[in-house]
N, C-alpha and C positions, 0 to 999 in steps of 0.2 A: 418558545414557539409563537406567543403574541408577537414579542417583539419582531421576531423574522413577518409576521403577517402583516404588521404595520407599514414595518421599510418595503414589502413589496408594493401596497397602496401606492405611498408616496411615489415611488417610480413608476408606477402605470401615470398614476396624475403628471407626472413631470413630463413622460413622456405625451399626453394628451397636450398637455401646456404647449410643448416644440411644436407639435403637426398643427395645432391654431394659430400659429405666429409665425409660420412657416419656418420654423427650424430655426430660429435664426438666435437662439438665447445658447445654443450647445459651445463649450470650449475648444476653440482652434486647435489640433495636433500643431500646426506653424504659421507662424503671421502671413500677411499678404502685404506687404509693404508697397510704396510706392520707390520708383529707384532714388537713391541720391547721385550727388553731381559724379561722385566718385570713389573708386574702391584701391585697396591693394590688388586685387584678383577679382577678375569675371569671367565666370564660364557659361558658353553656350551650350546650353540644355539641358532642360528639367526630368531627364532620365534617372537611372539607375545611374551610370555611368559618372552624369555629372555632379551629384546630389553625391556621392562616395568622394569626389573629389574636393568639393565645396568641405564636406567632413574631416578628411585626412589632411587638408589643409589650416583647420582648426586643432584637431587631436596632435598632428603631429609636428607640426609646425607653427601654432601660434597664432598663424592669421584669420584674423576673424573679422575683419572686415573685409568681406565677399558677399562677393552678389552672384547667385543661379537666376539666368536668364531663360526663361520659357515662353513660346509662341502660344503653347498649348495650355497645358494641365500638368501636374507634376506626372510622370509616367504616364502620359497620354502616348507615346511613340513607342517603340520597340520594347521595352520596358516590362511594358501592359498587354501587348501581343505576341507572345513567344509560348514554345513548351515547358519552359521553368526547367530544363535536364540542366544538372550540374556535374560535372566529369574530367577526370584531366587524363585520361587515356589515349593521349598525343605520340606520337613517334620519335619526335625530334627533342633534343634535351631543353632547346630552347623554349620550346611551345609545353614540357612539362614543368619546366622551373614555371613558368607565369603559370599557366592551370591549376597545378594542384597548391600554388601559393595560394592560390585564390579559392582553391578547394579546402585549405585550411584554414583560413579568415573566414569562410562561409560557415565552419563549424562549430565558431564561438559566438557567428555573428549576432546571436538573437539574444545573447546573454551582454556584448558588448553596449549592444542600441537601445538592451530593453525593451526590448520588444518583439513581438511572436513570427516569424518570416516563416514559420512553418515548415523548416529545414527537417526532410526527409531520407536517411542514408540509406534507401532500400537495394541501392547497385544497381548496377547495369550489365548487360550482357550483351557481346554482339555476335551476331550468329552468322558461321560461314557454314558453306554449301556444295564445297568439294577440296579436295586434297590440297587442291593449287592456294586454293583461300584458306587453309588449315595452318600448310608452311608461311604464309602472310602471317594470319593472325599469331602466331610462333615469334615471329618476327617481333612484333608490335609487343607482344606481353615482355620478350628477352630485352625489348627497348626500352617499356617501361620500369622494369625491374634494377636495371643498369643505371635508370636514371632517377633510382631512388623513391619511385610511390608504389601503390600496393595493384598488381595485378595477377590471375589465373592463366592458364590453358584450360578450359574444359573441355570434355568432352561430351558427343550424342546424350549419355545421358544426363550429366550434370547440367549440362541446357535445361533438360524435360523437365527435370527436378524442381528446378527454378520455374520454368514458367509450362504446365503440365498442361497446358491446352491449345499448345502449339501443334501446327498440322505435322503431323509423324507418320503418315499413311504411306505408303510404299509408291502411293501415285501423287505424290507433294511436287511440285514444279520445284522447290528448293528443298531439296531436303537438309537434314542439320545431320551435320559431319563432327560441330563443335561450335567453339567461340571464345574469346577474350570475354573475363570475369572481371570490372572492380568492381569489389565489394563498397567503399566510403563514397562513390557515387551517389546521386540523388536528384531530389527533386525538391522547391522550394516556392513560397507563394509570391507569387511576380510583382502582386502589389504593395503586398505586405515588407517586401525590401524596399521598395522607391518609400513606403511612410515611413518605415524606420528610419534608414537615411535623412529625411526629410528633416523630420522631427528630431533628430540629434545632430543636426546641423543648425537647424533651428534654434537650437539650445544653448551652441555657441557665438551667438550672436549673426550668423549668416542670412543674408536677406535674399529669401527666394521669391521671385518676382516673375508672374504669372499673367500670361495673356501679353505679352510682353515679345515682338519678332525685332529679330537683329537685322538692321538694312541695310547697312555698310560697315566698314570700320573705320578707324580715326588712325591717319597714319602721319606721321610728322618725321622727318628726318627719315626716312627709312624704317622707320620701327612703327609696329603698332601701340597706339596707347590709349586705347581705349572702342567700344562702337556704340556705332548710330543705332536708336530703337526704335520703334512707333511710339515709344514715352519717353524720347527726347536722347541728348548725346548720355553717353557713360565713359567716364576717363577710368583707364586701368592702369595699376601695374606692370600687369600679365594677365594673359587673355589665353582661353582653354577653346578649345572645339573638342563639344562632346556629342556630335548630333547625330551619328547613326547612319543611316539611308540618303540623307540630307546634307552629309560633309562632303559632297563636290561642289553642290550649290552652296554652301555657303562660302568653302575656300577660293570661289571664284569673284566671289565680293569681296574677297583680299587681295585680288588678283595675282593666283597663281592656279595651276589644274594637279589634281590631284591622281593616283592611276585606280582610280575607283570607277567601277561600273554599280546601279543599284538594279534591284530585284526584289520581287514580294516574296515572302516566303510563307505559307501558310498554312494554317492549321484546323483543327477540329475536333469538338466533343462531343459526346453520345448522351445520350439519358442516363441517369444515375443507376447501375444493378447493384445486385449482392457482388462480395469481395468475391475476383476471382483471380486478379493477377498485382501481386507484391512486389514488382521490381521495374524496371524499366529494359525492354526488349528493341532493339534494333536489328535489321535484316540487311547483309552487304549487299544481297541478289535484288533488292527491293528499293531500297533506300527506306522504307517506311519505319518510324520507332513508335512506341504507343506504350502506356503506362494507366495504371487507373487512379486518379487521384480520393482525396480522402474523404469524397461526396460519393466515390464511385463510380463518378462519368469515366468514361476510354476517352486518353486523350490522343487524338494522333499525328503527328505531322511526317515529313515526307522533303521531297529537295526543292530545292528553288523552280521560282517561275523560270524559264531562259530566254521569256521577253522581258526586255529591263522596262524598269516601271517605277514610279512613285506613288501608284495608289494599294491603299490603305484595306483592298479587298480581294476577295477570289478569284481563282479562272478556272470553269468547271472542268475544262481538258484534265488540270493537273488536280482536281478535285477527284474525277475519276481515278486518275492515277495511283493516288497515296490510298485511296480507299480500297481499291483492288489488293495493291497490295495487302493492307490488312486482312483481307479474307483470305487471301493465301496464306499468311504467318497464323489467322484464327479463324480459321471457315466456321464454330459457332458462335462469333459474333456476325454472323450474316441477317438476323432478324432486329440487330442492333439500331434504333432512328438514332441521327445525329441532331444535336439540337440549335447549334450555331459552329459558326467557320469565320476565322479573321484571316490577317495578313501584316503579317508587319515587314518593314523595308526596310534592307540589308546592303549593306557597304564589302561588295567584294573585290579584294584587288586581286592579283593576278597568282600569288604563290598562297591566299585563302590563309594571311598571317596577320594580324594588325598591324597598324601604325602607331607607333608611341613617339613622338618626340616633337624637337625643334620644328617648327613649319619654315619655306624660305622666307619669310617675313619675321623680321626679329622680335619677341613680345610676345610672340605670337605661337601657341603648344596644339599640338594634336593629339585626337584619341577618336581612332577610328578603324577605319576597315576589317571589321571584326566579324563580319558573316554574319552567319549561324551562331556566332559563338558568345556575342557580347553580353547575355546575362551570365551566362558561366563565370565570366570572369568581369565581375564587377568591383569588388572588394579591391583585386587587386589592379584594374586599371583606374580606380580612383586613386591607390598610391602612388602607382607612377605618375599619374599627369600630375598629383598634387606634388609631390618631389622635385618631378620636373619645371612649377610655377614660382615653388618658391625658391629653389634651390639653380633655376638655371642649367644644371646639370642634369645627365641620365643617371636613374639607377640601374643597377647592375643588373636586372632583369629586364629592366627595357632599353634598353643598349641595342640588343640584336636586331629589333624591332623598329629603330629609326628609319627615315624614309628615304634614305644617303643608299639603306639596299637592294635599291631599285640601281642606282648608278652604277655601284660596284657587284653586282649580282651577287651576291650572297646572299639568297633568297631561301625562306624557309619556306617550303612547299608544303603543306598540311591540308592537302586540295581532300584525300579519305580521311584523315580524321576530326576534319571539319562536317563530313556531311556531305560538302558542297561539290565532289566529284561524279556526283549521283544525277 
């Protein structure tokens, strides 16, 4: 017992020591290096996204000399501003091979990186509203089922079961008819994944390099080999685009245009209450989903802005919006204050599928148009682009997902189970 009283001292003193010297004696999670002349591999940006790339490009293939390029902050972008929902209750096979791969990398992931992401499997539920949405959601479970992950049909009451504080009154503008159940579903800590990542890429020698905007690229013979920065040229390998909201504008500094439009997409939390809802609810009638995280805030969000946009905050129209709706799915969260609302900027193409592959510039890889959906699938779109940097080739998962299916229309349209048809 002394002893424990001792080692506490010492750590109060330590930590009085940092806040007089302004923090600055504490041990980096990851270096901050300056860039060198040159790497095998650099990717543009210090996401989720890219930071899983910069990783599976060390773990799985060897190269570890790489450099993550960031304008911002590690997870300063889309990253750091989303609802953390994790899910692969996709319709199309293609869009559940990539999901729940990535829904299955998420479920080791904190034991892999060592570290706590905070991976929550509490499911999800989404709740329809009449017969016509019952035979839909029929659809969608018989789809997922066929294609191999774990989904339900509930019904009326296995909904209420789930989440018992849903409006059930006879006068509900939506009433619940039923919904699609997965159960391995979840939710996970948004930052907590970008420093995992960070710091286990860190580990293999990867130089993430911060504060750092890419201005042009270096193109010699037709191919990319490297880009311009605000801290001077970088000669590559292979060069990744992982930037989110922000991959038209930078593919245009490669000169080429991409079929992305962007959008904010935003959200909000409440004040912290007692435990009242363990799972993650979605409404088809609404578009609104909301969950309560493990502080207890309600978190909520809802569909895109559909004035495109690159800023990084709200629009009360559509603030109204997602908030209504949540009174309707919970009329006793009506006395609920919210206590902050962000916005993070989403890359939507036109069939609401990402882009994985070759860019027309040879050198030169994508990873983008991901909607709604890019923290879901982080894990596994750092495998593909990483595969694709070092190996030149597609994996067999992102094959379908090249940008060639804009030309030959073989378009995976995943516009509802994105979210993004709302």
């Amino acid at each position: 017992m002394a002893h424990s009283r001792t080692a506490n001292r010492y750590s109060a003193l330590s930590l009085v020591r940092e806040g007089l010297r302004g923090h600055s004696g504490w041990q980096q999670a990851w270096r901050s290096p300056e860039p060198k002349a040159a790497y095998d591999a650099v990717i543009i940006g210090g996401g989720g996204q890219g930071l899983a790339t910069a990783y599976y490009l060390a773990k799985n293939h060897g190269m570890t000399k790489v450099a993550v390029v960031e304008k911002g902050w590690i997870g300063g972008g889309n990253t750091g501003r989303n609802t953390s929902t994790i899910r692969s209750n996709y319709f199309y096979p293609e869009s559940v091979a990539l999901y729940d791969y990535s829904l299955k990398l998420y479920e080791t992931l904190g034991k892999e990186l060592n570290y706590n992401i905070m991976f929550s499997q509490r499911g999800v539920v989404t709740v329809a509203h009449s017969d016509a949405e019952m035979e839909i959601a029929a659809r969608i479970v018989n789809a997922m089922q066929i294609n191999d992950t774990d989904a339900e049909l509930f019904s009326r009451d296995q909904v209420l079961e789930k989440a018992p504080l849903l409006n059930s009154g006879d006068q509900a503008r939506y009433p619940i008819f039923g919904g699609v159940w997965q159960g391995r579903a979840g939710v996970a800590r948004h930052d907590a994944v970008a420093w995992g990542y960070a710091r286990a890429a860190d580990g293999f020698g990867v130089d993430i390099i911060q504060d750092c905007a890419v201005t042009g690229f270096l193109i010699e013979n037709g191919r990319c080999v490297g880009v311009e920065t605000s801290k001077g040229e970088i000669r590559a390998g292979a060069v990744g685009i992982a930037t989110a909201g922000n991959s038209g504008v930078v593919a245009g500094m490669a000169g080429f245009n991409l079929p992305i439009k962007s959008y904010s997409l935003q959200a909000m939390v409440s004040e912290p209450v007692k435990p009242c809802l363990d799972t993650v609810v979605l409404y088809l009638g609404t578009g609104t989903y909301l969950f309560q995280s493990d502080k207890g805030e309600i978190v909520v969000g809802g569909g895109i802005d559909r004035i495109p946009s690159y800023a990084q905050r709200g629009n009360p129209p559509v603030q109204a919006t997602v908030l209504s709706g949540m009174l309707e799915m919970f009329p006793s969260f009506g006395q609920l204050k919210m206590l902050r609302q962000w916005a993070g900027v989403v890359d939507v193409v036109p069939d609401s599928s990402p882009i994985i592959g070759p860019s027309p510039v040879p050198g030169l890889y994508l990873n983008c148009g991901w909607g709604t959906g890019g923290f879901k699938a982080i894990p596994a779109g750092g495998v593909l682009l990483a595969h694709l940097m070092a190996t030149g080739e597609h994996h067999d998962i992102s094959r379908p997902f090249d940008l060639d299916r804009f030309r030959t229309g073989r378009l995976i349209d995943e516009a509802a189970g994105s979210g993004i048809a709302h």
